[in-house]
C-alpha positions in Angstrom: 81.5 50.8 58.3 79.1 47.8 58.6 81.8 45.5 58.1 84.2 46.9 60.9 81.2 46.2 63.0 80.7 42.5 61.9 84.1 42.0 62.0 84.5 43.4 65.4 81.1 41.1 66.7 82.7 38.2 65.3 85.8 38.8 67.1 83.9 39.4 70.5 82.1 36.2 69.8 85.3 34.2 69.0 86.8 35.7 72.1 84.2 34.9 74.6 84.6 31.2 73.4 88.0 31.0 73.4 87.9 32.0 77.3 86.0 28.6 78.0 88.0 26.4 75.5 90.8 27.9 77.0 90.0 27.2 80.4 88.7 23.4 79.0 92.1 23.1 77.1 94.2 23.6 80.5 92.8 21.4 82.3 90.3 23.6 84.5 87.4 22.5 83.7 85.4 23.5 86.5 86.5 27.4 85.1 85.4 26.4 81.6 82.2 25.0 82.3 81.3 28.4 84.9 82.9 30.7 81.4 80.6 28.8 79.3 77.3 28.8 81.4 77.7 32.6 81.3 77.7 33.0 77.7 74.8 30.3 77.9 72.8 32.7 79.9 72.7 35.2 76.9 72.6 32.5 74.0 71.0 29.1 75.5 71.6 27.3 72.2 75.2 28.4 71.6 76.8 25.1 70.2 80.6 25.8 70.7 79.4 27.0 74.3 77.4 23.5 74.9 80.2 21.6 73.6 82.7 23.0 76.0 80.0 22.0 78.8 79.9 19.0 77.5 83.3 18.0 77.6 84.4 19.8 80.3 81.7 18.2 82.6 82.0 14.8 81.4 86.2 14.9 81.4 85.6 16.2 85.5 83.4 13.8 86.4 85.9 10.6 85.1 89.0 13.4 86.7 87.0 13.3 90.0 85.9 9.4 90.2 89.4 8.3 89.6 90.4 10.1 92.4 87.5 8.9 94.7 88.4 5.1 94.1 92.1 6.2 94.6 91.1 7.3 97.9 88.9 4.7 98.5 91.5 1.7 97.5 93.8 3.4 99.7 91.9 2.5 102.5 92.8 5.5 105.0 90.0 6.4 106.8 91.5 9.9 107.0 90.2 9.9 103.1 86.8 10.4 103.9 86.9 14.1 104.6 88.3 14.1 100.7 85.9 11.7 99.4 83.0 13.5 100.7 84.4 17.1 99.4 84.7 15.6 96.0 81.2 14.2 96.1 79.5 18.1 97.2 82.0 19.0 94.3 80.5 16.3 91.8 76.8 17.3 93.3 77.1 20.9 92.7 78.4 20.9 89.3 75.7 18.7 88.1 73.1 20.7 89.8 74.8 23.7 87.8 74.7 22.1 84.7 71.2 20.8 85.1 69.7 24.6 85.5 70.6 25.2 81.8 67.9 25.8 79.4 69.4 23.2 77.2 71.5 20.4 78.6 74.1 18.9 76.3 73.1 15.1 75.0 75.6 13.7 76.2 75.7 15.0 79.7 74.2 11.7 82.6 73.5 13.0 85.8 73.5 10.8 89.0 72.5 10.9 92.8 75.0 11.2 94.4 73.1 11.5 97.9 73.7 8.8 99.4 77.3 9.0 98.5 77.5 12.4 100.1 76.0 11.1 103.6 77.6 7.8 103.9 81.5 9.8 103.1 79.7 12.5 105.3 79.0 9.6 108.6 82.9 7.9 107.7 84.1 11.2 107.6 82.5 12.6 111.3 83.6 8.8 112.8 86.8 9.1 111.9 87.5 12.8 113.5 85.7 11.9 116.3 87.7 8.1 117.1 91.0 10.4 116.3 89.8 12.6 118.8 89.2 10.7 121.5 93.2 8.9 121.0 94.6 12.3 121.1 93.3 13.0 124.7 93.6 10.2 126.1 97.7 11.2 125.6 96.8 14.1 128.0 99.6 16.2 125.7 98.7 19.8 125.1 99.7 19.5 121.7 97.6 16.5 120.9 94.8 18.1 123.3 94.6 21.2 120.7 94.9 18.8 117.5 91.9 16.8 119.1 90.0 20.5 119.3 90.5 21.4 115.5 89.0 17.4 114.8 86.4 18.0 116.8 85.0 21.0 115.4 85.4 19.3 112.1 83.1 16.6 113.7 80.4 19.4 114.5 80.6 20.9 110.9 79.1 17.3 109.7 77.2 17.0 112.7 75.7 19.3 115.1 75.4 17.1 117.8 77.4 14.0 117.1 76.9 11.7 120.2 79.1 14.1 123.3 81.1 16.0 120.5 80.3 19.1 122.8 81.7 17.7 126.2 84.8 16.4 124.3 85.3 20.0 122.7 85.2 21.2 126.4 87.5 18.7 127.6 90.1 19.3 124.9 90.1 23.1 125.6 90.7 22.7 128.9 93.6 20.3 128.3 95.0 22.3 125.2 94.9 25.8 127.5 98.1 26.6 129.0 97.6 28.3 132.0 100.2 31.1 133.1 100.7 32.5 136.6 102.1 35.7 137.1 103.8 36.2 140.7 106.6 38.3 142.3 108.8 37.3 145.2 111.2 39.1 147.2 114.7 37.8 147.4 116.5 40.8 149.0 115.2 40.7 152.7 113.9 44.1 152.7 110.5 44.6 154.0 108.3 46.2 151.6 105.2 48.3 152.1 101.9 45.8 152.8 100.4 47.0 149.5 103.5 46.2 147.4 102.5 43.2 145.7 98.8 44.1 145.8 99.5 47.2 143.5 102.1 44.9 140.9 99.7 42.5 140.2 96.9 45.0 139.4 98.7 44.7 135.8 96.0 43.9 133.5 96.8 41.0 131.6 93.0 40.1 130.1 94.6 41.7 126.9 97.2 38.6 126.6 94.9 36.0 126.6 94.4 34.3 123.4 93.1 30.7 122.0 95.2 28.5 123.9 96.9 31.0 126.8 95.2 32.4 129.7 97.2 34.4 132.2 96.3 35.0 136.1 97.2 37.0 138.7 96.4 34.7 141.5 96.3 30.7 142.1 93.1 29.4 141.1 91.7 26.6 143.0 92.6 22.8 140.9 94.2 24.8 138.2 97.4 23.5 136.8 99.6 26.7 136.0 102.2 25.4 132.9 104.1 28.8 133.5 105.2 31.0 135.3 106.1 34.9 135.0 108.0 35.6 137.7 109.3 39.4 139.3 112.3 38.3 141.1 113.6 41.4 142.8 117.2 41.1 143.8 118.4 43.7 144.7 116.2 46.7 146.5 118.1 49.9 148.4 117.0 53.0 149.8 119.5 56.1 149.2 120.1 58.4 152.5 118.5 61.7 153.2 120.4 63.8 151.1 120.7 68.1 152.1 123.1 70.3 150.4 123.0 73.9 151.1 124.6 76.5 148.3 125.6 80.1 148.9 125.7 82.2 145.5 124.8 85.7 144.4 122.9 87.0 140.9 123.8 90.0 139.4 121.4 92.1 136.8 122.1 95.1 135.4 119.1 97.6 135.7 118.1 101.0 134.0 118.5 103.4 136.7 117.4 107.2 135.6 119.5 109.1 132.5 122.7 111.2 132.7 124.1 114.0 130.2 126.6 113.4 127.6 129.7 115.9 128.1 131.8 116.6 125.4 135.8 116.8 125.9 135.6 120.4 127.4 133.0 119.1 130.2 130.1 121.0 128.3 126.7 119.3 127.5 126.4 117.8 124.2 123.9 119.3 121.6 121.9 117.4 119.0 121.6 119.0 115.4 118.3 120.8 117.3 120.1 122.3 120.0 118.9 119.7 122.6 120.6 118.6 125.1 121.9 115.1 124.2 121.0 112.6 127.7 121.6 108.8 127.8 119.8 106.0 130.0 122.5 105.4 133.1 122.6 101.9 134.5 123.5 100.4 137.6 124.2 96.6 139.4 122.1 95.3 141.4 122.7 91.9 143.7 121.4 89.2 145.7 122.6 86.4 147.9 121.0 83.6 147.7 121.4 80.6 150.4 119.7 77.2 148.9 119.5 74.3 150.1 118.8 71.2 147.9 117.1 67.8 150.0 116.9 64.7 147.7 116.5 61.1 148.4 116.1 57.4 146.0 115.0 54.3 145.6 115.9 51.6 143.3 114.6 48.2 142.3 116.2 45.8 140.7 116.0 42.6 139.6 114.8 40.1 136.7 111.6 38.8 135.2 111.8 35.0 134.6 109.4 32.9 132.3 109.7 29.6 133.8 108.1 26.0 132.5 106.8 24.5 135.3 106.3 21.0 133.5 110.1 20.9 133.0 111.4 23.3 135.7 113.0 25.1 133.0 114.0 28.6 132.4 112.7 30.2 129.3 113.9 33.4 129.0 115.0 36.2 131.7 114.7 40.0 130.9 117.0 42.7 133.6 114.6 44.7 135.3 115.5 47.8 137.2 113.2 51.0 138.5 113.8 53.9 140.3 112.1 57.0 141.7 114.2 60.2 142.9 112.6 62.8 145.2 114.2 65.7 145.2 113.2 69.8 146.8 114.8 72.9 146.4 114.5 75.7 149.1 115.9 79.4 149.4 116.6 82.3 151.0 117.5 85.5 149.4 119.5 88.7 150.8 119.3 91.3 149.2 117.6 92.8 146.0 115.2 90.3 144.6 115.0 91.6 141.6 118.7 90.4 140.7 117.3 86.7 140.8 117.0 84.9 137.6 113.2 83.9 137.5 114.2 80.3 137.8 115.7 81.1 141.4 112.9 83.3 142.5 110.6 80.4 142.3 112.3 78.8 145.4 112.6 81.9 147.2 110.5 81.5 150.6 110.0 78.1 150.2 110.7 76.3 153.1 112.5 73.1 153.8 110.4 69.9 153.1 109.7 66.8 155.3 111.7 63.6 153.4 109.4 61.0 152.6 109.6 57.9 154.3 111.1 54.8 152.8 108.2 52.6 152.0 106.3 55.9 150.2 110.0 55.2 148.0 109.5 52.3 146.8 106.0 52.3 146.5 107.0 55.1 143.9 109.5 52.6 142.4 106.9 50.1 142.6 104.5 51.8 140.1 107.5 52.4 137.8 108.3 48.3 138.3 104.5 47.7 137.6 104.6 49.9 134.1 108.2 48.3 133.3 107.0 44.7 134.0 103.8 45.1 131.8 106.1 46.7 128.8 108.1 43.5 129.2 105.4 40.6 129.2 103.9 42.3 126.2 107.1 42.3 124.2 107.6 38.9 125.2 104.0 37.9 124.3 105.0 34.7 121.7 107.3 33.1 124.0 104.6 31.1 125.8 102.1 28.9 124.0 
């Protein structure tokens, strides 16, 4: 039994190991040297655990200075941001290494300060001279590029000469700005609150990093696009009244007669009772109803239009209605008859027709719901 557990130790052991030369083996040896400070932890003078420290560290610090002169002999000053990653890389891996209890021989560790801060200054410079090209394109594109640069610039530095007034100027220029109007192209009148009610569509929702929608002109604001109601075609149906003369039928219990057998005699029951059924009878009503309806229909498109180019985006139909409709009756007759549907218009009287801009202000708040399904659906065409 004693042997199964030595041999099962052993294994662990050879295991645990094998996970850092493994790691060391393939290359990774960032992996190998993290696997192997673990086990360090637990057994600070481990030597096939200090070996893979060793050589890991020592092959990743010749990996990572070859790549720094690369970048450095390749003269971009784009390279920077790399250089000074690989240098926090270098830096942290030997501050790592160096908490160990017991540092491998033939381990050197080096200041790499003054490298981090100079690639760190190079770095900031250069995001912040890129910046300034890219808005002086005045291109949205190169506006939000210069944002992303900027902010890079403010990771290094906090407050890197006016790296704040240059962040505001490039949202400004990399914001597209996105009107949403309505216009009337049919030559019918609508009510004074028409257009007041549409554009009480809250858009707040759409607004994202680079698109801000309005509902009105804004003073000195440049609108890139537009999100236009264009209503085409708007009609008003006549006063509608049709009158309709039916009767209802209902059978209805109506006392009990005797059953006579074919003599004329009362029939018995096995008790000697006289045998009685319920008797039945039809009762009816005429009904005079008169039906008044009346509609309203909008209809038209909603147009996404680039106002740099003049272009048309994209169009989507559009078309609301509203119907208004009352029914009204008069019975004759025996009530009772009536299906309960009809009795509910029994004694109602004939109702005043609305007027036609209460219509379409109905039609307008089906528009208004319409439009705002719409723009949200179409909420990645603009950018």
């Amino acid at each position: 039994m004693k042997q199964l557990v030595y041999f099962l130790f052993a294994v662990i052991i050879l295991m645990s190991c094998h996970g850092a030369q493994k790691a060391m083996q393939k290359g990774q040896y960032d992996t190998a040297i993290n696997k192997a400070i673990k086990k360090l932890q637990k057994k600070p003078s481990d030597p096939e655990h200090l070996q893979v420290i060793e050589l890991s560290f020592n092959k990743a610090v010749e990996q990572d200075n070859r790549k720094i002169a690369f970048l450095k002999k390749e003269g971009r000053p784009d390279n920077w941001d790399k250089i000074n990653a690989i240098y926090i890389r270098l830096s942290g891996r030997q501050e790592r290494v160096s908490k160990l209890m017991n540092i491998p021989t033939g381990i050197e560790f080096q200041n790499y300060d003054a490298d981090i801060i100079g690639s760190k200054e190079k770095a900031a410079e250069y995001y912040y001279v890129h910046a300034e090209q890219l808005l002086k394109t005045n291109d949205r594109k190169d506006a939000r590029s210069a944002h992303a640069e900027l902010l890079r610039v403010k990771g290094y530095y906090n407050n890197f000469r006016d790296v704040d007034a240059l962040i505001v100027q490039a949202k400004e220029l990399g914001t597209s700005n996105v009107l949403f109007k309505m216009k009337n192209a049919t030559g019918v009148p609508l009510p004074p609150q028409f257009e007041k009610d549409l554009k009480k569509i809250s858009l707040t929702e759409l607004n994202k990093n680079w698109l801000r929608y309005y509902n009105t002109k804004q003073p000195d604001l440049y609108f890139d696009y537009t999100i236009l109601v264009n209503m085409k075609v708007i009609t008003v149906s006549p006063e509608s009244e049709k009158q309709l003369i039916y009767e209802e039928k209902k059978k209805v219990r109506d006392g009990w007669e005797y059953v006579l057998d074919d003599g004329g005699n009362v029939t018995k029951d096995t008790l000697g009772n006289d045998v009685k059924v319920p008797k039945y009878k039809v009762i009816k009503c005429t009904v005079v109803e008169k039906n008044q309806s009346k509609k309203a229909m909008i209809s038209g498109s909603i147009d996404y239009i680039n106002n740099r180019s003049n272009e048309l985006i994209k169009t989507d139909p559009i078309t609301a209605e509203t119907f208004w409709s009352h029914r009204s009756g008069i019975a004759n007759g025996d009530v009772n008859a009536l299906k309960p549907e009809t009795k509910k218009i029994i004694g109602i009287p004939p109702a005043r027709f609305p007027n036609d801009f209460s219509m379409l202000g109905d039609a307008g708040e089906t528009l208004k719901r319409m439009t705002k399904d719409i723009i949200y659906q179409n909420k990645n065409v603009l950018y």
